[in-house]
C-alpha positions, -999 to 999 in steps of 0.1 A, spaced: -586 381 344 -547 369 341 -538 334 355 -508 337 377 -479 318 355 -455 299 385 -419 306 365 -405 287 397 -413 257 390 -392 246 361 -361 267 380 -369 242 412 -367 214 386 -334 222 368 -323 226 403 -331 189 409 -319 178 380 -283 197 385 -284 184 419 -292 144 405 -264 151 377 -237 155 407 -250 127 426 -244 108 400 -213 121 384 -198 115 423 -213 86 428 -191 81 394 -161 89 410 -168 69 438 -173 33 420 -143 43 396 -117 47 426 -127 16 444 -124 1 413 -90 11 403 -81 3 436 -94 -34 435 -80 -40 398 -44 -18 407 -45 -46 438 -53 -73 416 -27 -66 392 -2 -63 421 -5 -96 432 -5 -108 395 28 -91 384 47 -89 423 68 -118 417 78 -111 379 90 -74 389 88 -63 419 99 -26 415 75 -19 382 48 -34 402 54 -13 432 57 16 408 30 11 386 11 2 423 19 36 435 11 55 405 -33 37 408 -30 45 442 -24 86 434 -50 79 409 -75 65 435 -66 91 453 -71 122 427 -107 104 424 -117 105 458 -106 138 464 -130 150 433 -156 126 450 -156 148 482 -154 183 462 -186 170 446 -198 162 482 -188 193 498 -202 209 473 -233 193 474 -236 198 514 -228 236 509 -234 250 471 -198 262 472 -169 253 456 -132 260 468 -100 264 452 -85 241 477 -95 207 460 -81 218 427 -50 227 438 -43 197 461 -56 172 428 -35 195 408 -3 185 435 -15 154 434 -17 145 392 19 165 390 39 144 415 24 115 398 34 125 365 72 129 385 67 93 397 56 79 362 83 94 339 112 83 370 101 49 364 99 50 332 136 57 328 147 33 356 130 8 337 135 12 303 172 11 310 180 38 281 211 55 286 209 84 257 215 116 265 187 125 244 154 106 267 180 116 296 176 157 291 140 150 275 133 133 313 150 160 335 130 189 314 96 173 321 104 164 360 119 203 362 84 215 348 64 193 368 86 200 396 78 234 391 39 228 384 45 212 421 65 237 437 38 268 421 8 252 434 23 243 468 26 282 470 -6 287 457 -22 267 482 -3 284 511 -12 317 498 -51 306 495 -51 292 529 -30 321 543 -56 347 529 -89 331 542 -95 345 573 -123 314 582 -130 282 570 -166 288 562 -156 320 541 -129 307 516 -160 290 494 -173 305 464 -211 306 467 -229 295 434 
């Protein structure tokens, strides 16, 4: 007579294992916002009174950082809670990194004080794509949320 072979068990533990490896990678994301928000602070406070506009620049651009990694903290969450992933997320962190990107290269060319013509065009080309990488998933996201006819049914079940 044949023993009865359980091929559930080492699914149930990869499944526990996946589950631990998101925990962890969001727990991850977690510690690195708070801190990038607690150094991007720190360094505030340090550099305020040298410069104030780089500081408040190079301020906002940890802050859309901090944000980018909390978002992906509660994606991992949701996902975690649900076992689906949406588009949503992405595409708001996707908003998020371009109008960063916007923010970094405008202060970069208020404060290097350049005047070529050259780093002048090279600057408007990469805020007109960004722009556009802006203005694309803005769309994108309208048309996702526009087509999902319920919250709980715009996930992708894995």
């Amino acid at each position: 007579m044949k023993a009865i072979v359980d091929h559930r068990a080492p699914i149930d533990l990869m499944e526990r294992l996946e589950k631990y490896g998101y925990v962890s990678v969001g727990v991850s994301f977690l510690v690195l916002g708070m801190a990038v928000f607690a150094f991007s602070w720190a360094h505030f406070a340090q550099t305020v009174a040298d410069n104030l506009p780089k500081a408040v620049l190079v301020l906002l651009n940890d802050l859309l950082l901090v944000v980018i990694l909390l978002e992906l903290f509660r994606t991992i969450l949701n996902f975690l809670k649900t076992r689906a992933i949406t588009l949503e997320p992405f595409l708001q962190v996707g908003i998020i990194a371009s109008l960063r990107k916007v923010l970094t290269l405008s202060a970069e060319i208020v404060l290097s004080g350049e005047n070529g013509s050259t780093s002048f065009t090279q600057y408007l080309l990469d805020v007109g794509v960004h722009g556009g990488v802006v203005v694309a998933l803005v769309f994108a996201l309208y048309l996702y949320r526009t087509s999902q006819p319920a919250a709980s049914d715009s996930a992708l079940k894995v």
